[in-house]
VOROBA-425697 format. One record per atom (N, C-alpha, C): residue number from 1; atom name; residue in one letter; x, y, z negated. Coordinates in Angstrom, 1 decimal, decimal comma. Example, Ala and Ser with C-alpha at 12.3 -4.5 7.8 and 13.67 -1.06 7.14 Angstrom:
1_N_A_13,2_-5,7_-7,8
1_CA_A_12,3_-4,5_-7,8
1_C_A_13,2_-3,3_-7,8
2_N_S_12,8_-2,2_-7,1
2_CA_S_13,7_-1,1_-7,1
2_C_S_12,9_0,0_-7,9
This chain:
1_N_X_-3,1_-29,4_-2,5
1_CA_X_-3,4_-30,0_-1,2
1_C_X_-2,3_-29,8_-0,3
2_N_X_-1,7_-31,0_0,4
2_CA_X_-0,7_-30,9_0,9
2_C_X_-1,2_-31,1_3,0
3_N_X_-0,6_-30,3_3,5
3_CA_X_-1,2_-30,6_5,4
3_C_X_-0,1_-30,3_5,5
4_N_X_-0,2_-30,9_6,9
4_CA_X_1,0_-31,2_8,1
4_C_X_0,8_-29,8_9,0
5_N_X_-0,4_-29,0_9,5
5_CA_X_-0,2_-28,0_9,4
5_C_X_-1,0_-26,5_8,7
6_N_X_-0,7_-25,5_9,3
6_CA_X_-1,0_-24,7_8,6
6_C_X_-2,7_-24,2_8,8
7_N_X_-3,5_-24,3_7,9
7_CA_X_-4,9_-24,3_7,4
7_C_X_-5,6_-23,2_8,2
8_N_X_-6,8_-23,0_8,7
8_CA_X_-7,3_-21,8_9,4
8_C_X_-7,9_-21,6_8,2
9_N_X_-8,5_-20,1_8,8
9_CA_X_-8,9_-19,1_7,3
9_C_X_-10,3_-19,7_6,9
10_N_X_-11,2_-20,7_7,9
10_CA_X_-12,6_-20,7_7,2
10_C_X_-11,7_-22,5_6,2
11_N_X_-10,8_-23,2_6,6
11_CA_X_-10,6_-23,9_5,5
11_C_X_-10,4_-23,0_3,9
12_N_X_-9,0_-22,5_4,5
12_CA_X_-8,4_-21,6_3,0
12_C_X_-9,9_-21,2_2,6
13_N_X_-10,7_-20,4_3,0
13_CA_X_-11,7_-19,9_2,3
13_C_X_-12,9_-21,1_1,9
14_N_X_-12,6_-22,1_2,3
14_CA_X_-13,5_-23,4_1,9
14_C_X_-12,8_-23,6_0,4
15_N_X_-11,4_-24,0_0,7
15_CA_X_-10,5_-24,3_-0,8
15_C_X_-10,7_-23,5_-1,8
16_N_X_-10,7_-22,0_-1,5
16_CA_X_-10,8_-21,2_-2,2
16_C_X_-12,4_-21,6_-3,5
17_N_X_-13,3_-21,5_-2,7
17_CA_X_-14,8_-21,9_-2,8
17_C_X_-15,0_-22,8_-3,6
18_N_X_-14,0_-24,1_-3,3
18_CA_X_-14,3_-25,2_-4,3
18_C_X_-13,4_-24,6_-5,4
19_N_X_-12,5_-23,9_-4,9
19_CA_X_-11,8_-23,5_-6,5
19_C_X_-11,9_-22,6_-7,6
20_N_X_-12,9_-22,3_-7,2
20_CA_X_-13,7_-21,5_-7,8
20_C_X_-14,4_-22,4_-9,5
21_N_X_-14,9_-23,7_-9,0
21_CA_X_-15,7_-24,5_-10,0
21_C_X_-14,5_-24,9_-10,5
22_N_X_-13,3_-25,0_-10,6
22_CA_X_-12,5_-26,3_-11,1
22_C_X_-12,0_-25,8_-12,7
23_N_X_-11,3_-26,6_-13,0
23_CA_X_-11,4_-26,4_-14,2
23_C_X_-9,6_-26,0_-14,3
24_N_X_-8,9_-25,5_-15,3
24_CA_X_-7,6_-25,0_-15,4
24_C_X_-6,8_-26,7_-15,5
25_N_X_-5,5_-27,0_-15,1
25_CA_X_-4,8_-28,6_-15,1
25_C_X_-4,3_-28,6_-16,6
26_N_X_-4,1_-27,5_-17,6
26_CA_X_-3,5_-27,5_-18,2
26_C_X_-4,3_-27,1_-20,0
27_N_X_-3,8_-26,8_-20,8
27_CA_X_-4,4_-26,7_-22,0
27_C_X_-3,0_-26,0_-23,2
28_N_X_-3,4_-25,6_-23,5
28_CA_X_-3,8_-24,1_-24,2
28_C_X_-4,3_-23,0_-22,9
29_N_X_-4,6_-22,0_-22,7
29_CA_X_-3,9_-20,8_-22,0
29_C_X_-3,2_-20,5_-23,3
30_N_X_-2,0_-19,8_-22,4
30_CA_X_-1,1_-19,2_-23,2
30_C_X_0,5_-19,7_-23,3
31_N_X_0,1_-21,1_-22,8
31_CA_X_1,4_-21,7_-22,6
31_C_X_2,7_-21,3_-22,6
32_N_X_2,9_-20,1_-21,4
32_CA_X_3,9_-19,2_-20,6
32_C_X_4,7_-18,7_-21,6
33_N_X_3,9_-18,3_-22,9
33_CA_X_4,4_-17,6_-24,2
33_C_X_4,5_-18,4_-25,1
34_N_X_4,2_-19,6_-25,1
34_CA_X_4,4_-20,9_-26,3
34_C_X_5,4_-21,7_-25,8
35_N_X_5,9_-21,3_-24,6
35_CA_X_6,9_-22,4_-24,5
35_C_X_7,2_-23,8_-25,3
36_N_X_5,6_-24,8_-25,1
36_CA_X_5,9_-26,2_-25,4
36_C_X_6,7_-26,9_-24,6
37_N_X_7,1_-28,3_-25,4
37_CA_X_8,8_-28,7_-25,3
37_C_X_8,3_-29,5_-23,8
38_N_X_6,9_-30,0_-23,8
38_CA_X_6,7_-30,6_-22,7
38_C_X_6,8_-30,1_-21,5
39_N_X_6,5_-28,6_-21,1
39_CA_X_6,7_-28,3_-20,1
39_C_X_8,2_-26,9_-20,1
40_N_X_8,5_-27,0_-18,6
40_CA_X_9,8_-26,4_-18,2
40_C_X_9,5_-25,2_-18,1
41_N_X_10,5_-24,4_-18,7
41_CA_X_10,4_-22,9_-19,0
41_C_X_11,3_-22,3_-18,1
42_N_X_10,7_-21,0_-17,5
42_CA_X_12,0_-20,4_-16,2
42_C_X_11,2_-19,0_-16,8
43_N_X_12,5_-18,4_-16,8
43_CA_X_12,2_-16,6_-16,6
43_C_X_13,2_-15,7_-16,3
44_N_X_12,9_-15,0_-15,5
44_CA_X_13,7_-14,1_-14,6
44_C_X_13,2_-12,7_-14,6
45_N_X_13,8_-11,1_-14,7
45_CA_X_13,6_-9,8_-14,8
45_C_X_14,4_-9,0_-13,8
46_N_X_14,1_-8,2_-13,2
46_CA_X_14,9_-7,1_-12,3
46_C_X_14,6_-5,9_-13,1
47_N_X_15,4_-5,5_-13,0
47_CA_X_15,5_-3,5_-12,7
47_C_X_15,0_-2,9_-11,5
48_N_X_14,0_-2,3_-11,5
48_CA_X_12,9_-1,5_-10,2
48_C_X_13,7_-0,7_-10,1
49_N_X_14,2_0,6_-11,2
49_CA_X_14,6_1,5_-10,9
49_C_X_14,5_2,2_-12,7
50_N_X_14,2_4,0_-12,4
50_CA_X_14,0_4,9_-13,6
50_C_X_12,6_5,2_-13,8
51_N_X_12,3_6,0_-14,5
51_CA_X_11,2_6,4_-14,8
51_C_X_9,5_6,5_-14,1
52_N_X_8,9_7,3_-14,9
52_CA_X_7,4_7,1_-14,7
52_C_X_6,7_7,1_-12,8
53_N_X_7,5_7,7_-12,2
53_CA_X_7,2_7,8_-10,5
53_C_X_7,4_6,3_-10,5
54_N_X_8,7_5,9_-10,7
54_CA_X_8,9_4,1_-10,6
54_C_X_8,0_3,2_-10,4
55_N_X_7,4_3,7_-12,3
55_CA_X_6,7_2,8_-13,1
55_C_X_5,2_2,5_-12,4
56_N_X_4,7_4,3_-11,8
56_CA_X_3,4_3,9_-11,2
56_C_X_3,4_3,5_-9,8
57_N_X_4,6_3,5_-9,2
57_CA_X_5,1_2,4_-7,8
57_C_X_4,9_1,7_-8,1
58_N_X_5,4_1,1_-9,1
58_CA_X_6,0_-0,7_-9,5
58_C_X_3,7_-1,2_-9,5
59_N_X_3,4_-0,3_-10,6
59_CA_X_2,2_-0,4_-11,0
59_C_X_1,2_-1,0_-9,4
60_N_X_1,4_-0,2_-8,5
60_CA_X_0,6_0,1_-7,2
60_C_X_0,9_-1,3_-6,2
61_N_X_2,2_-1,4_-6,6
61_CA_X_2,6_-2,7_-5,6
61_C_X_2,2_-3,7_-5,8
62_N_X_2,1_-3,7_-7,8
62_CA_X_1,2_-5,1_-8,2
62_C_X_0,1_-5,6_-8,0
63_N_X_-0,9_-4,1_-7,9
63_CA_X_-2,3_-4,4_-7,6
63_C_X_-2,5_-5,3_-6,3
64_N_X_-1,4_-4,4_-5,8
64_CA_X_-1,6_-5,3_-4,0
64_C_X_-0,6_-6,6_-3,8
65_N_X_-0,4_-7,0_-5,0
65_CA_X_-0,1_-8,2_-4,9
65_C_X_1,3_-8,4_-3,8
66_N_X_2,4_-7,4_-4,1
66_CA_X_3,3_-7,2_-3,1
66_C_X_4,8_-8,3_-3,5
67_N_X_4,5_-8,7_-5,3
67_CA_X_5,1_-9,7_-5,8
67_C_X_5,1_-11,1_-4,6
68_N_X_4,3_-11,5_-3,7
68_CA_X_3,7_-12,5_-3,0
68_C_X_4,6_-11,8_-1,4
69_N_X_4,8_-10,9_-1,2
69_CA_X_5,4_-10,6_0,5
69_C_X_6,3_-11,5_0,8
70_N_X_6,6_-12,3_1,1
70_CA_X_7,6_-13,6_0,8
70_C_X_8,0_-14,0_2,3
71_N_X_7,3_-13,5_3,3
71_CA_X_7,0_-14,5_4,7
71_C_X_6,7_-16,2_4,0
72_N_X_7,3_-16,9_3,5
72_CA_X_6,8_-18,3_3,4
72_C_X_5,9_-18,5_2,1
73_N_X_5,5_-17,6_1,9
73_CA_X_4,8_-17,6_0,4
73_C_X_3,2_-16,6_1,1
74_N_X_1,8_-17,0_0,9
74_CA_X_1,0_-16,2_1,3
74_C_X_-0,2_-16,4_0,2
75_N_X_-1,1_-15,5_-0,1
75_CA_X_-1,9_-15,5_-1,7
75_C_X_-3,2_-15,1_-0,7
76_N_X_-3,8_-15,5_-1,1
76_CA_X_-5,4_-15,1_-0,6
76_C_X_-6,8_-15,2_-1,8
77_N_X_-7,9_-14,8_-1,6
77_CA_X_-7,9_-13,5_-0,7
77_C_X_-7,3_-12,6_-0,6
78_N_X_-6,6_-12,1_0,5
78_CA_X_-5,9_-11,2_0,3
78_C_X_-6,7_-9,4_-0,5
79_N_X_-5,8_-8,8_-1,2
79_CA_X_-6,4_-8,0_-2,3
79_C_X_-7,1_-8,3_-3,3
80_N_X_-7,0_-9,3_-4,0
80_CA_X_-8,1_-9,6_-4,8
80_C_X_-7,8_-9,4_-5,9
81_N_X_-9,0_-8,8_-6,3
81_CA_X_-8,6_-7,9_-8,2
81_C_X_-8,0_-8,8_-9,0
82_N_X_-7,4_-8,4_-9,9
82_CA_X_-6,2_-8,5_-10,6
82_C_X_-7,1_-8,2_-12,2
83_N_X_-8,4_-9,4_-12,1
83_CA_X_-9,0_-9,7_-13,3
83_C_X_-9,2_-10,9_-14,2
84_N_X_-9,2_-10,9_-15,3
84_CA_X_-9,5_-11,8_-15,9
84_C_X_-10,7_-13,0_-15,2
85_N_X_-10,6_-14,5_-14,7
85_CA_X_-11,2_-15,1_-14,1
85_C_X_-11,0_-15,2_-12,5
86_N_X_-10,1_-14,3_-12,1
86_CA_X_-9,8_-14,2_-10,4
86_C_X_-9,2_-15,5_-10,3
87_N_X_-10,2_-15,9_-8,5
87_CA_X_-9,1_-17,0_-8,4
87_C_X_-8,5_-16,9_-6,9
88_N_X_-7,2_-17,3_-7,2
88_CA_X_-6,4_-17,4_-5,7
88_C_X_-6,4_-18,5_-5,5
89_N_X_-5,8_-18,5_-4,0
89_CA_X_-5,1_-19,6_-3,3
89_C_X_-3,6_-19,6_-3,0
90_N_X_-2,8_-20,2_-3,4
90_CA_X_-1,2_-19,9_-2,7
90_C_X_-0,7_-20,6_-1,6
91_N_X_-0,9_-20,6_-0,8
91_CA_X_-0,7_-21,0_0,5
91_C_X_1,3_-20,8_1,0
92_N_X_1,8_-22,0_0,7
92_CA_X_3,2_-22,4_0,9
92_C_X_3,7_-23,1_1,6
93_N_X_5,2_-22,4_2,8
93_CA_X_5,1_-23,7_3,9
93_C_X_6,5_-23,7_3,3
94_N_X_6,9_-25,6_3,7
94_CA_X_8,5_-25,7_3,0
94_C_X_8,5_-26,9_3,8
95_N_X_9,7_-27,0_4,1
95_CA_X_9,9_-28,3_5,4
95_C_X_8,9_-28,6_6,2
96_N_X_8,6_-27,8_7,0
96_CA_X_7,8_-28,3_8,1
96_C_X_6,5_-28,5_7,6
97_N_X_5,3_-28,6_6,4
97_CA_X_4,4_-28,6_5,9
97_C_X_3,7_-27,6_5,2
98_N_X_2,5_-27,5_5,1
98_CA_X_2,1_-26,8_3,8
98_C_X_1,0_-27,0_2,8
99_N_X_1,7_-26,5_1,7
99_CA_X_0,6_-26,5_0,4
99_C_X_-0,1_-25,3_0,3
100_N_X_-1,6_-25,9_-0,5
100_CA_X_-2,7_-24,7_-1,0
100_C_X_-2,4_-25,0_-1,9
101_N_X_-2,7_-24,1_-2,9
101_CA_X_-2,7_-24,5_-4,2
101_C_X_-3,6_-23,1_-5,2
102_N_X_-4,5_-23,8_-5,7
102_CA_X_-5,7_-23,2_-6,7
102_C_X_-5,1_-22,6_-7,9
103_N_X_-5,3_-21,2_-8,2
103_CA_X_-4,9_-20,8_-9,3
103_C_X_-6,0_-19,7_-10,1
104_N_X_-6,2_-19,8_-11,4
104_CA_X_-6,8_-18,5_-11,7
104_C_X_-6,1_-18,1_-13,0
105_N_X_-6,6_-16,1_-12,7
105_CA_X_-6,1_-15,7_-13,6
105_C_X_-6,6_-15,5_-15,2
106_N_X_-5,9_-15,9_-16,2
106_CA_X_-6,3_-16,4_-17,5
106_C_X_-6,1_-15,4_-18,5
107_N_X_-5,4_-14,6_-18,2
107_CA_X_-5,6_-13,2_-19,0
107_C_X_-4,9_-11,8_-18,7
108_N_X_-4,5_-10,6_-18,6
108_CA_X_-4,3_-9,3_-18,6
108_C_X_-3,0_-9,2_-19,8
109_N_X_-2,1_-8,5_-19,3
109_CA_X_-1,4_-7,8_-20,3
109_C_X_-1,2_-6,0_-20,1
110_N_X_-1,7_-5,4_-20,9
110_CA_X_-1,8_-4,1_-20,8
110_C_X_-2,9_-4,5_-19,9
111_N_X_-3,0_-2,7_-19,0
111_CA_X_-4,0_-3,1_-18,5
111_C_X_-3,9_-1,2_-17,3
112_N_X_-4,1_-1,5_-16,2
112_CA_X_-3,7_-0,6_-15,0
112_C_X_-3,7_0,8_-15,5
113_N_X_-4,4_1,4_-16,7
113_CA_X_-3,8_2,4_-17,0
113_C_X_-2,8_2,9_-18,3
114_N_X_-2,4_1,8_-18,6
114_CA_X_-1,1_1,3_-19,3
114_C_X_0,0_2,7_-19,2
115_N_X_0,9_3,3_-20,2
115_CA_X_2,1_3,8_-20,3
115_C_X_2,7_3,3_-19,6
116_N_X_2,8_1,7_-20,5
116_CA_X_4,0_1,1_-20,4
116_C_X_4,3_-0,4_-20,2
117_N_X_3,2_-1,2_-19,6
117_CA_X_3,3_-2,3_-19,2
117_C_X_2,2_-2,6_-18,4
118_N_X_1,9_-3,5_-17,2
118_CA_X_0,9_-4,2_-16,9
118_C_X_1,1_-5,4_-16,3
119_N_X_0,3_-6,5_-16,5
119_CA_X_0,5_-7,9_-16,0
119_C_X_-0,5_-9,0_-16,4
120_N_X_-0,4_-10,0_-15,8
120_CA_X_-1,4_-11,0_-16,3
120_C_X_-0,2_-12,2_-15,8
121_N_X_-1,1_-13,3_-16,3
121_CA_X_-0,7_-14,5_-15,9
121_C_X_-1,7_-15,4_-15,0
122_N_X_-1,7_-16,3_-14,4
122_CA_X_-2,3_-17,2_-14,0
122_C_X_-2,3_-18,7_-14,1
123_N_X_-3,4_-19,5_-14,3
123_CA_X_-2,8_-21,1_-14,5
123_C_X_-3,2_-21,5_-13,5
124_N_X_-3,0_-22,6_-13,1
124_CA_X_-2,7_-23,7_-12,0
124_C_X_-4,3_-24,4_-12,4
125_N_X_-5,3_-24,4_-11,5
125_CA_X_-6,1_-25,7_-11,3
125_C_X_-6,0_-26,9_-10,9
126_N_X_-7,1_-27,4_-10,8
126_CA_X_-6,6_-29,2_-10,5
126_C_X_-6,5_-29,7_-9,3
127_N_X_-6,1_-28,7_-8,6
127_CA_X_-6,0_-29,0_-7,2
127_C_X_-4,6_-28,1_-6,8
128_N_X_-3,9_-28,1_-7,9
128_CA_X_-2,5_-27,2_-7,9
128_C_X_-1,5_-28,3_-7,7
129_N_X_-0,3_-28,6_-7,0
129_CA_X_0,8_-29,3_-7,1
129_C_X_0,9_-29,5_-8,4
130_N_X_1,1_-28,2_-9,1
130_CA_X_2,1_-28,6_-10,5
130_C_X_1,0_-28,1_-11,4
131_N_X_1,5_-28,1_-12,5
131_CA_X_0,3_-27,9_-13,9
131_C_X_1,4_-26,8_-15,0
132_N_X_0,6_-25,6_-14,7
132_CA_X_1,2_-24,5_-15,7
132_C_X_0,9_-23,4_-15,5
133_N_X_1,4_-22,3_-16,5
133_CA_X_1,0_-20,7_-16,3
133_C_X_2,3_-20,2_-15,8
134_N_X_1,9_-18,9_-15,2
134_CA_X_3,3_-18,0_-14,9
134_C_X_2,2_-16,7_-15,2
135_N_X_3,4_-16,1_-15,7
135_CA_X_3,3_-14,2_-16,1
135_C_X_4,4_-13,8_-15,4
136_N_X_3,3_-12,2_-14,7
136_CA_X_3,8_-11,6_-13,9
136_C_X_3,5_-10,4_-14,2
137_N_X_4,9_-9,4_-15,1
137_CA_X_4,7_-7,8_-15,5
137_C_X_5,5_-6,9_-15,2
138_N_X_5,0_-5,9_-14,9
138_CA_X_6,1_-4,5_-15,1
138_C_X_5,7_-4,0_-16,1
139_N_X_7,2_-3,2_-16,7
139_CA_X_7,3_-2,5_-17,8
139_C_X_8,1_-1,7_-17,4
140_N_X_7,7_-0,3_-18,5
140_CA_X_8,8_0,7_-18,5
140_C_X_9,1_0,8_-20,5
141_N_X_10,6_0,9_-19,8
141_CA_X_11,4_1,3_-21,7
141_C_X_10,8_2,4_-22,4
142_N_X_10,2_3,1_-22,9
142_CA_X_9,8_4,5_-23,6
142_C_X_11,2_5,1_-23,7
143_N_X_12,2_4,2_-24,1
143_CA_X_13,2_5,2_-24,1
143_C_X_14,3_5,2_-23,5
144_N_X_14,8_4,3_-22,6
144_CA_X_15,7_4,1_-21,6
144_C_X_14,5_4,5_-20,4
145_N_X_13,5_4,6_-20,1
145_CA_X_12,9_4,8_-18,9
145_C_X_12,9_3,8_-17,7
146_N_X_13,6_2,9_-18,3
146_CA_X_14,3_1,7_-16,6
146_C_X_12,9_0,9_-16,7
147_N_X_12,4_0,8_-15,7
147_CA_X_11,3_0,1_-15,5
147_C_X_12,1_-1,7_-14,8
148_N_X_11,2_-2,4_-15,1
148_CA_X_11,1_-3,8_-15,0
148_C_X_10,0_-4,6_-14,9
149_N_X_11,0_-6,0_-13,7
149_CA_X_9,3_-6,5_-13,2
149_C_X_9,9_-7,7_-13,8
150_N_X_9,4_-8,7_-14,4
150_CA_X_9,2_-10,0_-15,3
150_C_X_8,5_-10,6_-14,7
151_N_X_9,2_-12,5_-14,7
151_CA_X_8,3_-13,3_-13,8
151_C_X_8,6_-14,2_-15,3
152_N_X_7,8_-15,0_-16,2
152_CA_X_8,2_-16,2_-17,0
152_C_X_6,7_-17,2_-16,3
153_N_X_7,4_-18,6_-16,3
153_CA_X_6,6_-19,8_-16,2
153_C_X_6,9_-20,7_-17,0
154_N_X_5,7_-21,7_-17,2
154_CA_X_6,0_-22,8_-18,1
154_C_X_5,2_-24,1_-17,0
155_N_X_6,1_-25,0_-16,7
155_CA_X_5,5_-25,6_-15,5
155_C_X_6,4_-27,5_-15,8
156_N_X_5,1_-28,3_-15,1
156_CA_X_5,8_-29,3_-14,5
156_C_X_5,0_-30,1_-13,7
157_N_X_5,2_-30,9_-13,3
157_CA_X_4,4_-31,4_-11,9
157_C_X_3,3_-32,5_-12,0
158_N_X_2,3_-32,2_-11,1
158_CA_X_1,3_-32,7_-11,3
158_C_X_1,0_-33,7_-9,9
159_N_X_0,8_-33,4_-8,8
159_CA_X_0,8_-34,2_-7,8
159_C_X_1,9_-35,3_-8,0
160_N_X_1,6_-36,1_-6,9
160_CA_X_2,5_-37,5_-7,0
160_C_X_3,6_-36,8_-5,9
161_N_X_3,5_-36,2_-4,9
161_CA_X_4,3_-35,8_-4,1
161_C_X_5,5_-34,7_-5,1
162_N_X_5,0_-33,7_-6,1
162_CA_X_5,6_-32,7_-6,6
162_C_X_6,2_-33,7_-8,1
163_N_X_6,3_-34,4_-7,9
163_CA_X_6,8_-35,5_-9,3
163_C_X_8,0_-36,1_-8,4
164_N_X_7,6_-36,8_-7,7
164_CA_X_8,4_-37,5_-6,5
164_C_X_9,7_-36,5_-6,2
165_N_X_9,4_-35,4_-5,4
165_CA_X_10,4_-34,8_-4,9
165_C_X_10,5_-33,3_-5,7
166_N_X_10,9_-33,9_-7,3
166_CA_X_11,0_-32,7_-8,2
166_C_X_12,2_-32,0_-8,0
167_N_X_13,0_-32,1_-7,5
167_CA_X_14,4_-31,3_-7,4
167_C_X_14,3_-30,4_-6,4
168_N_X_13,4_-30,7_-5,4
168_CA_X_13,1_-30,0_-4,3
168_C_X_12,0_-29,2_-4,6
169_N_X_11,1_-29,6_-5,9
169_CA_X_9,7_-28,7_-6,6
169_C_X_10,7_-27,4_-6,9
170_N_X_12,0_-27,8_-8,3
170_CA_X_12,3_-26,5_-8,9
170_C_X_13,3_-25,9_-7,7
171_N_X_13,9_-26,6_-6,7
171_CA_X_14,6_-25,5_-5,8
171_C_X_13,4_-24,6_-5,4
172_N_X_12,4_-24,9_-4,6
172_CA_X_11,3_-24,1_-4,1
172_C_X_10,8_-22,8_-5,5
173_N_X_10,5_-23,4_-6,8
173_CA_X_10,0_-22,3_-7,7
173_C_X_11,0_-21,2_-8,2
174_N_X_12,7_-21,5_-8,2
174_CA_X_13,6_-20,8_-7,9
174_C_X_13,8_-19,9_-6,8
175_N_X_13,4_-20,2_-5,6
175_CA_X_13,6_-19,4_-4,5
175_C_X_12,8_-18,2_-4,7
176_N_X_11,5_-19,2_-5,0
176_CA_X_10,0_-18,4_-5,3
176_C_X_10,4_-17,4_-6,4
177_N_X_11,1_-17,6_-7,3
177_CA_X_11,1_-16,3_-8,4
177_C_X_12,3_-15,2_-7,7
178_N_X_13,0_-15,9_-7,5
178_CA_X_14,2_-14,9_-6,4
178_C_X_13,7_-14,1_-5,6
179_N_X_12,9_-14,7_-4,5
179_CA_X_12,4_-13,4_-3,2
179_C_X_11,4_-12,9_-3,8
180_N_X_10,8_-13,1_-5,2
180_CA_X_9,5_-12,3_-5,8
180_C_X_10,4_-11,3_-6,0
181_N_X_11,4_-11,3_-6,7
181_CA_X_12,2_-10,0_-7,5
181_C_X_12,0_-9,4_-6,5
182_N_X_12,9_-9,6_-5,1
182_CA_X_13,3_-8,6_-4,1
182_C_X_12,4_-8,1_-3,6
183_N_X_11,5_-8,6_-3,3
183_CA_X_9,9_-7,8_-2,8
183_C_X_9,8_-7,3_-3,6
184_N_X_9,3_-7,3_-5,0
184_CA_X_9,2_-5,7_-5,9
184_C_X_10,4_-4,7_-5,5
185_N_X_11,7_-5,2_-5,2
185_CA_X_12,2_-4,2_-5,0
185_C_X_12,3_-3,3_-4,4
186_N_X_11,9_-4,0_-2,7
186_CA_X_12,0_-3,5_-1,6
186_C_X_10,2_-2,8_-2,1
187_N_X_9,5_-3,7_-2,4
187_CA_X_8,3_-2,3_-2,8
187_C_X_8,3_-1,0_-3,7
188_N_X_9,7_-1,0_-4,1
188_CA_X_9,7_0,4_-4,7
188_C_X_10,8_1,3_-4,3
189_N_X_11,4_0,5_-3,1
189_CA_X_13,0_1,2_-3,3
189_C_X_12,7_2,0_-1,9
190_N_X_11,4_2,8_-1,4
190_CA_X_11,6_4,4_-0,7
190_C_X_11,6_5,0_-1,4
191_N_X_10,8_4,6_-2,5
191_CA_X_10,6_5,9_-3,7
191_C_X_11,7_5,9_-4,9
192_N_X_12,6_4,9_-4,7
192_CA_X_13,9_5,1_-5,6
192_C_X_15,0_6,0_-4,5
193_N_X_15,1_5,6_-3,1
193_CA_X_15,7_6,8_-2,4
193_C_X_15,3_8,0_-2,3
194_N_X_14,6_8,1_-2,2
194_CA_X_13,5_10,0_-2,4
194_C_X_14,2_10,1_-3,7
195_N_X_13,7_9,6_-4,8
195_CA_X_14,1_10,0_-6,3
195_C_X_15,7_10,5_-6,5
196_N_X_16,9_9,9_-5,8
196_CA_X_17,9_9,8_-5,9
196_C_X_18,6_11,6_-5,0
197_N_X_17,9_11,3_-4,2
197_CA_X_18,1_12,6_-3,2
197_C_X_18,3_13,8_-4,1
């Protein structure tokens, strides 16, 4: 859903509501990891930092959805469990406009009390710009200890507007994986200065 301006919270929670019934834009789940030839594959990784303190930072930030701190990037409901069937809204402003866009989450990797990984992915509904999954995890090495946050997507455009002005789609999902890193970073990096001291 594309507006001229930016949505009050009883619409977003209206969008949300209908997006609830809709159905996923895409087919397999699983996509993100099958990388079929039809859709565009992007994946990007940071280094959080070292070990287990990191790992259950990294862990805490994801719950709260701190991957999303973006200022032009906003996820609602805000806090919302990080379950199988969750659905969001991604609410994005980019030239002067903004998109909603319906997503739910399609499966868990690990799972919050995890050693050594946790994450899920999400697919795009039918009321999404574009049509695809993205996975979003931290991990820690067992034996290098360096913890890591992983963004992969498999995506391509669904709207007539996000087809139309596709070059301007993947500059936006580039930016979008870039200030995701940094936000995890900046969500763990008091507790990588404390650690360092």
């Amino acid at each position: 859903m594309f507006l001229r301006v930016r949505p009050s919270q009883p619409k977003i929670d209206d969008f949300l509501a209908q997006s609830r019934q809709l159905p996923l834009s895409y087919q397999p789940i699983g996509i993100a990891g099958l990388a079929p030839s039809e859709f565009r594959i992007d994946e990007v990784r940071c280094k959080l930092g070292r070990g287990s303190k990191i790992f259950t930072s990294a862990k805490a930030a994801f719950l709260s959805w701190r991957q999303f701190d973006l200022g032009w990037v906003e996820l609602f409901p805000r806090g919302a469990p990080i379950e199988t069937g969750t659905v969001v809204a991604v609410l994005v402003n980019h030239l002067g406009f903004w998109s909603l866009n319906g997503c739910r989450i399609v499966y868990l990797i690990g799972d919050r009390d995890s050693a050594t990984q946790f994450g899920f992915a999400y697919g795009t509904l039918t009321n999404h710009a574009e049509r695809g999954e993205e996975i979003f995890e931290v991990s820690i090495d067992p034996t290098s200890q360096e913890v890591s946050y992983h963004i992969r997507a498999a995506s391509k455009p669904r709207a007539t507007l996000a087809r139309v002005g596709y070059p301007f789609t993947r500059a936006l999902q580039a930016r979008f994986r870039r200030d995701s890193l940094a936000a995890m970073q900046r969500a763990v990096s008091p507790l990588m200065v404390r650690d360092s001291e």
